[in-house]
ROKEVO-880796 format. One record per residue: residue in one letter; x, y, z of N, C-alpha, C in turn. Coordinates in steps of 0.2 Angstrom, whole numbers, plus 2048, in hexadecimal, padded with zeros to 3 digits. Layout:
ROKEVO-880796
<'A'; <X; Y; Z>; <X; Y; Z>; <X; Y; Z>>;
...
***
This chain:
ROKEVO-880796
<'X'; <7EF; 7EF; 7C9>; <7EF; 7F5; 7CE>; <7EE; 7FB; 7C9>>;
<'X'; <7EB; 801; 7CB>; <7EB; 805; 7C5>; <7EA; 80C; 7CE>>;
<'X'; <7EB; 812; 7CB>; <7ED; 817; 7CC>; <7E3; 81D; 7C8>>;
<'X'; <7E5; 81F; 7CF>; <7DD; 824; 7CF>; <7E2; 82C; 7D0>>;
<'X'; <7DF; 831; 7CC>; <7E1; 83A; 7CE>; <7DB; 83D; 7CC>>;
<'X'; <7DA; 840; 7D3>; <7D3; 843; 7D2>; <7D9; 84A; 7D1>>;
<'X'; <7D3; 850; 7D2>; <7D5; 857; 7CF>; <7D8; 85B; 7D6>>;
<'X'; <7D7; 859; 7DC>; <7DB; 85A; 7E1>; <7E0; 858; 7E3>>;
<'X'; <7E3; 856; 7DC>; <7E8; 852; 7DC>; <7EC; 84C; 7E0>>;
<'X'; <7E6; 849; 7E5>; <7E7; 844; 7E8>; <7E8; 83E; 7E4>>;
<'X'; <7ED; 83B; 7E6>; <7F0; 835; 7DF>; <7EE; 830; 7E5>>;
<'X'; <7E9; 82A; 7E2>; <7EA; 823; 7E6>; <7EB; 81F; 7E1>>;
<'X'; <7ED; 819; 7E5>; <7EE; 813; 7E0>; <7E7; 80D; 7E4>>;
<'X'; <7E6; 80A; 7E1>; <7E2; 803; 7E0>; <7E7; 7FF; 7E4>>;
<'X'; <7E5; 7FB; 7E9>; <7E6; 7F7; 7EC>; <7E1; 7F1; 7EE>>;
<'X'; <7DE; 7EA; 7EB>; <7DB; 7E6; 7F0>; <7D3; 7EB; 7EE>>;
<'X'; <7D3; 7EE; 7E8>; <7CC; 7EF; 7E8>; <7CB; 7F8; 7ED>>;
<'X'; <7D0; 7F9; 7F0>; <7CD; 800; 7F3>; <7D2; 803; 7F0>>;
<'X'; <7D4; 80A; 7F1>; <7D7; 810; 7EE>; <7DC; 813; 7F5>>;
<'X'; <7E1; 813; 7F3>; <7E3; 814; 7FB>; <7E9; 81C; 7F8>>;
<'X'; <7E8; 821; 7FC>; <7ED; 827; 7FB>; <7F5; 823; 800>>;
<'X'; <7FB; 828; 7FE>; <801; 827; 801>; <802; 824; 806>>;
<'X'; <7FE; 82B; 80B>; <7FE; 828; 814>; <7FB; 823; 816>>;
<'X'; <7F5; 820; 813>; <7F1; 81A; 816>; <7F5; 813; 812>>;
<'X'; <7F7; 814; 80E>; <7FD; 80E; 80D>; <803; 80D; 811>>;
<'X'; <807; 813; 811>; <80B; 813; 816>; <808; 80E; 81E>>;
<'X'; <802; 810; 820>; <7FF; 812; 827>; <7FD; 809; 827>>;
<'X'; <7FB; 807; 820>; <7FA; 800; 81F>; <7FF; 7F9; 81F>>;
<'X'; <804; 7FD; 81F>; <80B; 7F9; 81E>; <80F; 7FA; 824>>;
<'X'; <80D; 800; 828>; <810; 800; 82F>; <80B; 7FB; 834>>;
<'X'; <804; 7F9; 833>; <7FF; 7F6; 835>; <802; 7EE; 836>>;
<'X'; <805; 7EF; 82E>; <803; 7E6; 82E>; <80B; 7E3; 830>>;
<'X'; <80F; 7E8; 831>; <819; 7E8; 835>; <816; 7E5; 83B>>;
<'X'; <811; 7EB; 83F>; <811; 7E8; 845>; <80E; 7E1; 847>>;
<'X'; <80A; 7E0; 844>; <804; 7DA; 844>; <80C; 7D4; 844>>;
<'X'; <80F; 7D4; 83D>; <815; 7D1; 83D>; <81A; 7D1; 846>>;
<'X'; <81B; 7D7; 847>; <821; 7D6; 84F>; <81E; 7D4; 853>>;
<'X'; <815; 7D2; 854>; <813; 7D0; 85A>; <810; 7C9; 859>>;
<'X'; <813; 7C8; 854>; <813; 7C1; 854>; <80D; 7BD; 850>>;
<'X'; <80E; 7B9; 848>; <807; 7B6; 846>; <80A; 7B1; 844>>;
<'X'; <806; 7AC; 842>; <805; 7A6; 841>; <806; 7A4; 83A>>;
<'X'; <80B; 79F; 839>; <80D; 79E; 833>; <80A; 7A0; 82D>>;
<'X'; <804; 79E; 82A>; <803; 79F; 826>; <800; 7A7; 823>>;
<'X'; <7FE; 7AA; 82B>; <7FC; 7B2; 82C>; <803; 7B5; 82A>>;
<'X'; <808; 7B3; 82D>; <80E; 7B6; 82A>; <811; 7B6; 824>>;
<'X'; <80F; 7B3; 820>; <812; 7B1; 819>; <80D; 7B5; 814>>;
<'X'; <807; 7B7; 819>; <802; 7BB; 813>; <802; 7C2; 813>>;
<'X'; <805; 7C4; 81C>; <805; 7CA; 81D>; <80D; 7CC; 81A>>;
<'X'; <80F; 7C9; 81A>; <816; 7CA; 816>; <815; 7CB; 80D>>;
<'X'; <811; 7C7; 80A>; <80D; 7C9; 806>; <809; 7D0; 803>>;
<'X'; <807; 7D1; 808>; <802; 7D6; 809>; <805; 7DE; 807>>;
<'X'; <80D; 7DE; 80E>; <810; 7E1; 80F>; <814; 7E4; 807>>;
<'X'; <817; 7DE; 802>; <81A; 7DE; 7FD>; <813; 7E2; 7F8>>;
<'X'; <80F; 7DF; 7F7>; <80A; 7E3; 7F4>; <80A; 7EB; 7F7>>;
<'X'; <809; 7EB; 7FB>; <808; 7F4; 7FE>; <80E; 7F8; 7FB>>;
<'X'; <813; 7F4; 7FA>; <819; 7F9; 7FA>; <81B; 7F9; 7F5>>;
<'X'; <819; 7F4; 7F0>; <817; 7F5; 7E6>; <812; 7FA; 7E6>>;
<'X'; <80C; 7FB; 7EA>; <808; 800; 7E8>; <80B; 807; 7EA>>;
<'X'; <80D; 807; 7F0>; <811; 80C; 7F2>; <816; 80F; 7EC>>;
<'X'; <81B; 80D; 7EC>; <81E; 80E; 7E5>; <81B; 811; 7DE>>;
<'X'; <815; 80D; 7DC>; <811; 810; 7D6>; <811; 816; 7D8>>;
<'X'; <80C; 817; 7DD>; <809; 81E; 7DF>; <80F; 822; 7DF>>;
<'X'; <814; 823; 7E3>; <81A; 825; 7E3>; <81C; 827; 7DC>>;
<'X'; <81D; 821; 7D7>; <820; 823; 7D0>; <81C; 829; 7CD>>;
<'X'; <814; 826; 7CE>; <812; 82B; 7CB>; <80F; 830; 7CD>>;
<'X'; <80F; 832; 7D4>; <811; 83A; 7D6>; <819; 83D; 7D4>>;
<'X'; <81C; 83A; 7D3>; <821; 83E; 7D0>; <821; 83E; 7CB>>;
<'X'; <820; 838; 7C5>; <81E; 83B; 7BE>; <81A; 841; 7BD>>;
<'X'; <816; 843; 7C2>; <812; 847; 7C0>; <813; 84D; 7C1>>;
<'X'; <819; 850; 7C4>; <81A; 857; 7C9>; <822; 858; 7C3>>;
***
């Protein structure tokens, strides 16, 4: 996982290869809650759960290190 600050001091983190700001992690982990309450298939559930735990590691970074930084 590694952490991007451009000069507009937009902080993203690295996720799976793309670069994601605060909101659109957040908006990816309310995505995949729903996907969860409307019901998936064993093994979909166990990744999306997955998936979930990773967002919310990288959420965190990004979080740490917007506060580190202010």
């Amino acid at each position: 996982m590694s952490i991007q600050i451009n000069f507009a001091h937009d902080i993203r983190v690295e996720y799976r290869g793309h670069f994601y700001a605060e909101d659109e992690l957040r908006e990816s982990i309310w995505l995949v809650n729903m996907e969860l309450r409307n019901g998936l298939p064993r093994r979909e559930r166990i990744e999306a759960k997955r998936q979930i735990a990773e967002m919310e590691a990288a959420l965190e970074a990004l979080l740490n290190t917007a506060e580190a930084g202010h």
